[in-house]
C-alpha positions as CSV (number, residue, x, y, z in Angstrom):
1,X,60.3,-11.6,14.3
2,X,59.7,-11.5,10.2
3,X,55.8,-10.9,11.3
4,X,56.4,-8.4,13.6
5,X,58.9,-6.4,11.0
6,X,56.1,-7.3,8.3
7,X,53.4,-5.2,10.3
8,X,55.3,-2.6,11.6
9,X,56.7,-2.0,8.2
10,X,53.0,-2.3,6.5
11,X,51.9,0.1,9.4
12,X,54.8,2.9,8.9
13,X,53.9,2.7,4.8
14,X,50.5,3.0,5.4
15,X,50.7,5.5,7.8
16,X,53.3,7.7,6.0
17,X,51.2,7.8,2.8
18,X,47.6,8.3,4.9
19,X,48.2,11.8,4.8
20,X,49.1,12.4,1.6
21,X,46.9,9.7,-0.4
22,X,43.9,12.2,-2.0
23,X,45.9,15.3,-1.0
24,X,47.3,17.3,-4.1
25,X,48.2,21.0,-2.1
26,X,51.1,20.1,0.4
27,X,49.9,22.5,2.8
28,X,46.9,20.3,3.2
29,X,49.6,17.1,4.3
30,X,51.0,19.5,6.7
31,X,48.1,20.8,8.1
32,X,47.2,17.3,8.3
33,X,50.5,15.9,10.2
34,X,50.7,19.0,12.2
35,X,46.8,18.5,13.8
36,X,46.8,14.7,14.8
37,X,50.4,15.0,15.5
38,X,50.7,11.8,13.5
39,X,54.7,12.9,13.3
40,X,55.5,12.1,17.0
41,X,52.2,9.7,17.0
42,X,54.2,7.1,14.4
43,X,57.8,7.0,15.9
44,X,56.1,5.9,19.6
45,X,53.4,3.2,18.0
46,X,56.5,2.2,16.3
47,X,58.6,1.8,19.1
48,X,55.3,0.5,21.2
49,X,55.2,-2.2,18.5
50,X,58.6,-3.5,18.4
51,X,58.6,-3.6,22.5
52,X,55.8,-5.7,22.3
53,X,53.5,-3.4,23.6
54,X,49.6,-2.8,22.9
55,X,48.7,1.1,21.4
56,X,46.6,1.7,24.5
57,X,50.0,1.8,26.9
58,X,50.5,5.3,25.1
59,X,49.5,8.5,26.2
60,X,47.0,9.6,23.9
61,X,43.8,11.4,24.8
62,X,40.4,9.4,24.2
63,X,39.5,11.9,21.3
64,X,43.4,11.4,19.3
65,X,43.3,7.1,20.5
66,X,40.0,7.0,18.0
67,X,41.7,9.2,15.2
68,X,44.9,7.3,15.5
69,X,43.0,4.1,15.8
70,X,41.1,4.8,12.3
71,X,44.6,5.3,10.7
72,X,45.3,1.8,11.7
73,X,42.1,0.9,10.5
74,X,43.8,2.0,7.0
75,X,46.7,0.0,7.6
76,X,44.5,-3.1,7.5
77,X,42.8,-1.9,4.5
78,X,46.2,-1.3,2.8
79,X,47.9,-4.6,4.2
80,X,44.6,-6.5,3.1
81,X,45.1,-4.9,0.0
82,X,48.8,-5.9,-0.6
83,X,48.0,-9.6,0.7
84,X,49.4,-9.2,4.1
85,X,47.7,-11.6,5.9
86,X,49.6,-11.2,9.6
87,X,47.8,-8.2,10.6
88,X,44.3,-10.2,12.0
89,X,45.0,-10.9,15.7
90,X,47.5,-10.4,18.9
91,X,50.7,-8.4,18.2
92,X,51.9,-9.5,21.3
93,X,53.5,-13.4,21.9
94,X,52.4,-15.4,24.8
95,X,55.4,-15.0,26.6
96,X,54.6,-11.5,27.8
97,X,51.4,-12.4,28.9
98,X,50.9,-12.0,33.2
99,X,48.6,-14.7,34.0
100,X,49.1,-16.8,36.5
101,X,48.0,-20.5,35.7
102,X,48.0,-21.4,39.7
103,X,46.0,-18.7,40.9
104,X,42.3,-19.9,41.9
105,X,39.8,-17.9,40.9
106,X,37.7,-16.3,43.4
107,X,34.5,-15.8,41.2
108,X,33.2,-18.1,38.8
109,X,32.1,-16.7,35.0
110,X,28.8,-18.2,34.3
111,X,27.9,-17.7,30.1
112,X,24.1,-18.1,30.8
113,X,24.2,-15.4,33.8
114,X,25.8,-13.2,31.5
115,X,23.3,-13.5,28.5
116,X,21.1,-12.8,31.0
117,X,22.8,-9.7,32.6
118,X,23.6,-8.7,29.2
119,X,19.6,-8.5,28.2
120,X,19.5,-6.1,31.4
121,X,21.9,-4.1,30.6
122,X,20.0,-3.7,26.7
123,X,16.7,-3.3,28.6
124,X,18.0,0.4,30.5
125,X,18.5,1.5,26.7
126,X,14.9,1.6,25.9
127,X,12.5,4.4,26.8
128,X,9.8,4.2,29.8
129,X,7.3,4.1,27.1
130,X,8.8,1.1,25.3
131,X,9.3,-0.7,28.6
132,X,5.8,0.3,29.8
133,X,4.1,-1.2,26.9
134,X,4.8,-4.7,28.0
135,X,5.5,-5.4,24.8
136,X,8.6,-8.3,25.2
137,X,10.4,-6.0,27.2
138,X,13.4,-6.0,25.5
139,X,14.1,-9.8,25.1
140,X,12.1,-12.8,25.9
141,X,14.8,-13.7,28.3
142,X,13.3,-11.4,30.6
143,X,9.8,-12.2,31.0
144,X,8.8,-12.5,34.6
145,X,11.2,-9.1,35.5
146,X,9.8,-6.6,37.7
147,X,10.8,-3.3,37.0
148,X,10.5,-0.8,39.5
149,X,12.4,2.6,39.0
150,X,12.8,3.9,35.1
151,X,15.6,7.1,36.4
152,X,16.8,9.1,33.5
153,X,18.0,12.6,34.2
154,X,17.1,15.9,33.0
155,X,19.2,16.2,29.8
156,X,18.9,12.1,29.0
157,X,22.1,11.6,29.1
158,X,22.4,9.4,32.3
159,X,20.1,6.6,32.9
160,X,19.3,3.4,34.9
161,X,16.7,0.6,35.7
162,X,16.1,-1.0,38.8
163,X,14.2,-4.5,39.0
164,X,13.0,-7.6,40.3
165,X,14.5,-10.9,38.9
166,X,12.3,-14.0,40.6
167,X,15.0,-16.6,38.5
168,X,17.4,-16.1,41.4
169,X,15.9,-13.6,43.8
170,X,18.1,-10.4,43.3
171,X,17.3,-7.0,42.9
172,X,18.9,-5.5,40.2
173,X,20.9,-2.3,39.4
174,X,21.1,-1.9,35.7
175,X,23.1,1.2,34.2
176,X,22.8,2.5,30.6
177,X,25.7,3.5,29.0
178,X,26.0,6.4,25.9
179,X,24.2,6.4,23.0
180,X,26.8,7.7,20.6
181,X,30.5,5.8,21.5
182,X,32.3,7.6,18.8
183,X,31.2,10.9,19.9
184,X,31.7,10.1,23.7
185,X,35.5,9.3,23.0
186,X,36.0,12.4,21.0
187,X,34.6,14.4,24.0
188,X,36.1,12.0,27.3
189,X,38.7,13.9,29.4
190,X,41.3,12.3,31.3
191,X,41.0,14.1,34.7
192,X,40.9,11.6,37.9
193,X,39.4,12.5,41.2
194,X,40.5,11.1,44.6
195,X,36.9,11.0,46.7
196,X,37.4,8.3,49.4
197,X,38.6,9.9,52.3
198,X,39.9,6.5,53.8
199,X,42.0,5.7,50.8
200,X,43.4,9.0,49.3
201,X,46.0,7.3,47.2
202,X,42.7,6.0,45.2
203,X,41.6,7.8,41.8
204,X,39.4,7.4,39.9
205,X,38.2,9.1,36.0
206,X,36.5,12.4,37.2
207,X,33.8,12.1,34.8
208,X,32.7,8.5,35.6
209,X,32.4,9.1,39.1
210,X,30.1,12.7,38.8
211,X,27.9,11.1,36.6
212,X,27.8,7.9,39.3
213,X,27.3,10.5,41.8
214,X,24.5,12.2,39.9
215,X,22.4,8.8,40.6
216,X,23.6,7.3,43.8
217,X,20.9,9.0,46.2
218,X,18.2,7.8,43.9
219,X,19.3,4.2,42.9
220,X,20.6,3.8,46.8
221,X,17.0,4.1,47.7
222,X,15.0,2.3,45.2
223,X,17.1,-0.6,45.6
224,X,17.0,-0.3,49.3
225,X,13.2,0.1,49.0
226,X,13.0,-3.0,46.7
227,X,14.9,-5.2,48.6
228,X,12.7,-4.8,51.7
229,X,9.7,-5.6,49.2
230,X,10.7,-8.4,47.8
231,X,12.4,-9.7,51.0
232,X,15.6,-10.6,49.8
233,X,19.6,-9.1,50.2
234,X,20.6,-10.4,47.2
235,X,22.0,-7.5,44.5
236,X,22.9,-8.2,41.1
237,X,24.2,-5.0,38.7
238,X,25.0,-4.6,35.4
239,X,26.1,-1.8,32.6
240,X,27.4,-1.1,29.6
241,X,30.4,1.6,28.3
242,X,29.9,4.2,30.7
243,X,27.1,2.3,32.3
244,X,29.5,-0.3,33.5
245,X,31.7,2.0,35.1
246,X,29.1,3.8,37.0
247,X,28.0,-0.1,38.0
248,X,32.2,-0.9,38.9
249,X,31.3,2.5,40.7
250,X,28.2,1.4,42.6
251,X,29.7,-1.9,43.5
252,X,32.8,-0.6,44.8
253,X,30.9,1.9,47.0
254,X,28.7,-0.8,48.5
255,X,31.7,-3.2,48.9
256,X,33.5,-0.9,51.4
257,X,30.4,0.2,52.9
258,X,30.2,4.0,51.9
259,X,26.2,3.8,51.5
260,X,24.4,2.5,54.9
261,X,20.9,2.1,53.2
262,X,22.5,-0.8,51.2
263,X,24.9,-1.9,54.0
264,X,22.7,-5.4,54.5
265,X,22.7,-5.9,50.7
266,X,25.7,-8.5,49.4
267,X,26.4,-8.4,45.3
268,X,26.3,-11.8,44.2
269,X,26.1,-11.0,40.8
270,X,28.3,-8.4,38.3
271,X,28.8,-8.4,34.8
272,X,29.7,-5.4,32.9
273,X,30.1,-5.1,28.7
274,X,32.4,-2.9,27.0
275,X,33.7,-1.6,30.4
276,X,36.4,1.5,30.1
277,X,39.4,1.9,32.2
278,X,37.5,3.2,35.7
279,X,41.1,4.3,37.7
280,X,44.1,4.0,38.8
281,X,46.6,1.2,39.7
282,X,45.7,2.0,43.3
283,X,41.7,1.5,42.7
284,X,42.6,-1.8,40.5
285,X,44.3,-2.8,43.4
286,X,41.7,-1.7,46.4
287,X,39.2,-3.7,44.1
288,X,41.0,-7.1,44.4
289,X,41.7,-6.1,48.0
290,X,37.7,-6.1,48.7
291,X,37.2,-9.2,46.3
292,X,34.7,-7.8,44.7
293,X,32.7,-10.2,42.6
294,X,33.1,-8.5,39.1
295,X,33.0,-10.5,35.7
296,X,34.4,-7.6,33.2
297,X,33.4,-9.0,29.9
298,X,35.1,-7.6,26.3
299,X,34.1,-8.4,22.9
300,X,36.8,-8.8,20.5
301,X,37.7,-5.7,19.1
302,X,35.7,-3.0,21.0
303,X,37.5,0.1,21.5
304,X,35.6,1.4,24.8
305,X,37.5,-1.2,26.9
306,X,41.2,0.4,25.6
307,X,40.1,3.8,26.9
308,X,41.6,6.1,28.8
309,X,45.2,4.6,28.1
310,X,47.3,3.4,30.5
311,X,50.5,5.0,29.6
312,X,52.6,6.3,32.4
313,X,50.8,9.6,32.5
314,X,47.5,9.0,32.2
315,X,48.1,5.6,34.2
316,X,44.7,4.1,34.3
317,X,44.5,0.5,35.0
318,X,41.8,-1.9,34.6
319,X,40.2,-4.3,37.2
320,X,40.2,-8.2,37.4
321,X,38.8,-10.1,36.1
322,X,37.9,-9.8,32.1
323,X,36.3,-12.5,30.1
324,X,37.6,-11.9,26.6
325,X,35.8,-13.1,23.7
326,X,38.2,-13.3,21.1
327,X,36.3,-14.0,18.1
328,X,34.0,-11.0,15.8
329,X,31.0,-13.7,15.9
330,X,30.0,-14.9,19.4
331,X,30.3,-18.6,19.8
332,X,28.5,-19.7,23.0
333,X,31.1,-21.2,24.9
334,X,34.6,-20.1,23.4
335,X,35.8,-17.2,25.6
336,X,39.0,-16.7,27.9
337,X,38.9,-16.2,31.5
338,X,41.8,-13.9,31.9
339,X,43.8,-13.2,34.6
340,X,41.9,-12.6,38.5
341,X,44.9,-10.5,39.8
342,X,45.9,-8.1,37.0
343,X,43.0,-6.4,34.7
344,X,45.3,-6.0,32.0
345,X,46.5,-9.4,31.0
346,X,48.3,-9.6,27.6
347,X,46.8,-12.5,27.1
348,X,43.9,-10.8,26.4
349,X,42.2,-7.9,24.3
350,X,45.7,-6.0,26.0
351,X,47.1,-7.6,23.2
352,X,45.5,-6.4,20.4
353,X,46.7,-3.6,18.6
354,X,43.9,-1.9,16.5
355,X,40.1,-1.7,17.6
356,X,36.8,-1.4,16.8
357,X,33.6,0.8,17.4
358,X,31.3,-1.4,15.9
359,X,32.1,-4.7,18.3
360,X,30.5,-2.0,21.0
361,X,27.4,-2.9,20.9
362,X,26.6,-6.8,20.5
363,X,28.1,-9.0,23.5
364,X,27.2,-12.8,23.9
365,X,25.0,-12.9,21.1
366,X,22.7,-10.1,22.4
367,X,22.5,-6.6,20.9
368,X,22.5,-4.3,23.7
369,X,22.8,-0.8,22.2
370,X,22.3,0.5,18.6
């Protein structure tokens, strides 16, 4: 209880005086308070805090989570500053954590699959030109990969690989994600979308799913087309940020059967990086319904995994099952296997209450954007 009061007490300090620190005209505080709404925006963090509740339950836009995130980002500075050393870490206590200790997990997490699905995921960030030149191709983890379709669209700001990968016969579905995070959030709406016919109750984010659709003609056929090449049925896909949605996206559409050219194909392999919050409660839940194999990996801090919120407006809910690495420096082996019924298990990066743009980019010791 004293290290709860502690931080919220450091926070609502810190917070108070953000405005006004640097700021000799007064209008300037109120013009300040008045446009991030920092007035309302402290009283429900505080109240979020001493529930024992994580920031991204509220509902705050992509764009306002970032600036009220960097606030917090001050409150570290100012409680590092003050010797407050009970900020690092989980707000919340284990006993509000979900996970269930008996359940059996229906997908196995595999480290070295995911360094290597992690290096495909890096590999869609680089240019044709780059990947043309044979020149290590990324990572030397990845010598021997076939690539076969290089898709970006017209304005560059969608993009995926498809490719060979002899180690264990898959075809693969790699999706890039955005170049610029921080500019992404600022610009990410919250609108959902209901397009499966069979299951209306399902949303999912608006935007995620038009720039999924934007590619699904053209990675449905190359994929179809290399898997009767290379004679095998076996799909592995990968992404990272948005990328990993569109992959959740892909995978989803290919587990209930809504593409026919890839109706013989079976994922055996999917491990997403820095995944956001795709839909609803109702998609969370058609997800585990299909047992999707899905390994939703987070690292530490990063903020893309927190957005869009899942307050009860904006009521987004991730999918099962994240692998949380806890730790800012990757340490090959220590990671959590959260919960494989609920995708927000407090046990988890759920129960962190400040985050990060710059533990976007490096997952399991690889750099894959940036």
């Amino acid at each position: 209880f004293f290290s709860r009061t502690m931080k919220l007490c450091s926070m609502t300090i810190a917070l108070s005086a953000f405005g006004l620190v640097g700021a000799e005209d007064p209008g300037v505080v109120a013009q300040f308070i008045n446009k991030i709404q920092y007035g309302q925006g402290i009283l429900d963090l505080g109240g979020s805090f001493a529930e024992g509740k994580s920031l991204d339950t509220l509902d705050l836009s992509p764009g306002d989570f970032l600036k009220f995130n960097k606030a917090i980002e001050r409150v570290r500075d100012f409680a590092s500053a003050i010797s407050i050393r009970d900020l690092e870490g989980p707000v919340l206590d284990d006993q509000h954590g979900r996970r269930d200790e008996d359940s059996v997990h229906s997908f196995e997490y595999v480290e070295e699959h995911a360094i290597r699905s992690a290096n495909l995921a890096g590999l869609s960030y680089m240019t044709d030109e780059e990947i043309s030149s044979g020149d290590n191709i990324f990572s030397p983890e990845l010598v021997g990969v076939e690539i076969n379709t290089m898709f970006t669209s017209f304005d560059g700001a969608l993009r995926f690989i498809t490719a060979y990968d002899p180690s264990d016969d898959t075809v693969v579905a790699s999706f890039r994600g955005t170049v610029n995070a921080e500019d992404w959030l600022y610009d990410l709406n919250t609108i959902k979308t209901n397009p499966y016919v069979d299951f209306p109750e399902v949303y999912v984010h608006e935007g995620f799913y038009k720039s999924y659709s934007a590619m699904k003609d053209e990675i449905s056929r190359s994929l179809a087309a290399l898997s009767d090449e290379k004679g095998t049925n076996k799909v592995k896909i990968t992404g990272h940020s948005l990328g990993a949605a569109q992959a959740m996206l892909l995978a989803y559409d290919m587990a209930k059967g809504n593409i026919r050219s890839l109706s013989a194909l079976e994922v055996t392999s999917m491990y997403t990086f820095g995944c956001p919050r795709v839909g609803d409660a109702s998609f969370a839940s058609s997800v585990r319904s299909l047992n999707m194999v899905h390994n939703r990996v987070v690292h530490h801090r990063d903020i893309v995994p927190h957005v869009p919120t899942s307050g009860p407006l904006m009521a987004f809910e991730h999918t099962a099952r994240e692998v949380y690495y806890e730790d800012e420096e990757w340490t090959p082996g220590k990671f959590t296997l959260c919960s494989d019924k609920d995708g927000e298990d407090d046990n988890c990066s759920r129960s962190l209450w400040s985050y990060s743009v710059q533990d976007h980019c490096e997952y399991v010791g690889v750099v894959i954007c940036g």
